[in-house]
N, C-alpha and C positions, 0 to 999 in steps of 0.2 A: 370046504369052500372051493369055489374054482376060481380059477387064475384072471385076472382083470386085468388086461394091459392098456386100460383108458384110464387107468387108479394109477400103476405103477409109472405109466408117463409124466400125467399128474405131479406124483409126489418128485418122481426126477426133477421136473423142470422149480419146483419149490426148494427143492436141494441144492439148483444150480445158482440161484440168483445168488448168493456170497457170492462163489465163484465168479458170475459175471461180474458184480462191483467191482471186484478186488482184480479182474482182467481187467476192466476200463479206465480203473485209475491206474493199471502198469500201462497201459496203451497213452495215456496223458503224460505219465513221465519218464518211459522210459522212449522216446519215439527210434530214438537209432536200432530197435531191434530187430536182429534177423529174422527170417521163413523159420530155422531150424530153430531159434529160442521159443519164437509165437507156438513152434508147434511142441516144445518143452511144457511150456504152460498147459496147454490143452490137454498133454498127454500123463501130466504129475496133479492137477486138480480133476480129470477124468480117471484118472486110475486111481488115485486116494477115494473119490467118490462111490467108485465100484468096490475096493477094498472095504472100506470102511461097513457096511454093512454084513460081508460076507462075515465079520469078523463080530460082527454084531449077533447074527446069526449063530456061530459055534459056541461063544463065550457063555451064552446061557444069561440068567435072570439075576445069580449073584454077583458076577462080576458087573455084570448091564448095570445094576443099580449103582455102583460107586462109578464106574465111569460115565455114566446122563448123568448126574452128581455132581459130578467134576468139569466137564467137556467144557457147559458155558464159558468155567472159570479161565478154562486153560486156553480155550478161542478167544477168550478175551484178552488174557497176558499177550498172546503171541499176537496179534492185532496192533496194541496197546505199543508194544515195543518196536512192531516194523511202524506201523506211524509214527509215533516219535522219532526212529529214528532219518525218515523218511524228512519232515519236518526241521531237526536240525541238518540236516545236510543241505537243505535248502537255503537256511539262514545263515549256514557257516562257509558256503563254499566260496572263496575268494571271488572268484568273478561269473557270481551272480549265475550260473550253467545248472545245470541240474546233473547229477551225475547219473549218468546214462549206463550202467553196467550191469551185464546179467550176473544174476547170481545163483547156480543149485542150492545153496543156503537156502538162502531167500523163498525161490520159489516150493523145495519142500518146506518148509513152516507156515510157507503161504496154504498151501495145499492141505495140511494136516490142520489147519485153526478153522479152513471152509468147508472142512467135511466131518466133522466129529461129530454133527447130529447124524450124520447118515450111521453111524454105528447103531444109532436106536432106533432107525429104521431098519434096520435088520433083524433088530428082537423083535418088531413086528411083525416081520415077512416070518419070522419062525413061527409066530403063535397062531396065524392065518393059514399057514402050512402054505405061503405062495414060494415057486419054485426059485429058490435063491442064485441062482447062477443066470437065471433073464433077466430079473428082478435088475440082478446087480449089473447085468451089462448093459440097461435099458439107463439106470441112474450115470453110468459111464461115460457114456456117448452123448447125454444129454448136457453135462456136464462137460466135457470134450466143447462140444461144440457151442454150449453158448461161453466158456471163455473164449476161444477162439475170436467169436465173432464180440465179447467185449473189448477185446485188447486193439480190433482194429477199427472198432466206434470211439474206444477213447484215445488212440491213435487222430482220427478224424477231429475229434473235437478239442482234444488237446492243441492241433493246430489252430482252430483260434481263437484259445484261451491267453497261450503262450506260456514261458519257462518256468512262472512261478507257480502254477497250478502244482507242482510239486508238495507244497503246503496242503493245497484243495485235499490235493492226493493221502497225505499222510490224515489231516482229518476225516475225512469221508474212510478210512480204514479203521479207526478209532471208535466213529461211528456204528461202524459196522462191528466193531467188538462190543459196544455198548450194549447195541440191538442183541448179541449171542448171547450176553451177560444177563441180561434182565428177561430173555424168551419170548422176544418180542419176533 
């Protein structure tokens, strides 16, 4: 077959939307964030996205099946637990703020829960015989860049939502582990 890069855009920009959600709802509560966090984000949810498939690619069809298998589950726990805990810090924090802190934690679990289907788009690009290293830097960059640009729309809109969207925040992450969970 030869190589499509109106497909492999395609499926990029289908790969990024987690990622953008889960930018716009950091962009709603964490608004004090630096140029160099915003660009952490972009660069740990664009690079799991690129990884994720390369790795999807080598692993082969045994391991592929127990990990598609598993991914939902495990996009869903990691979800599951930053929204909740997103949720209580909202309802616990003494006066009423939102805690506003980056965290590499955070942001890699963020990153590995919105890219785990890209792993099985990797088994694909192998069985297509599409070239895995455009493929994957095509899903990268798309990735890259619409967090980027979720974090500063929900930046935008968080402003006037106000402090408690924090909550919004942690559900609409929940949500979105829901949607991983059932393959929606």
């Amino acid at each position: 077959m030869t190589f499509n890069i109106i497909s492999t855009f395609l499926i990029a920009v289908a790969l990024a939307m987690d990622a953008f959600s889960v930018s716009m709802t950091k962009g709603f509560t964490q608004k004090n964030l630096k140029n160099s966090q915003i660009l952490y984000y972009g660069l740990f949810f664009g690079g799991f996205q690129a990884l994720m498939p390369i790795l999807g690619y080598f692993c082969g069809n045994v391991i592929a099946a127990i990990v598609t298998s598993l991914a939902p589950i495990i996009g869903f726990i990691l979800l599951l637990a930053i929204g909740l805990n997103m949720i209580r810090e909202s309802l616990t924090d003494d006066e009423g703020k939102i805690t506003d802190t980056f965290s590499f934690k955070e942001v890699t679990l963020l990153a590995i829960a919105t890219s785990i289907d890209a792993f099985a788009v990797g088994i694909t690009i192998a069985l297509i015989k599409d070239p895995i290293l455009i493929s994957s830097a095509i899903i990268g960059i798309v990735a890259f860049i619409f967090s980027i640009i979720g974090i500063f729309l929900g930046k935008k809109l968080g402003n006037y939502v106000g402090d408690k969207f924090q909550i919004v925040g942690g559900i609409i992450l929940i949500i979105i582990g829901i949607k991983i969970l059932l393959g929606f």
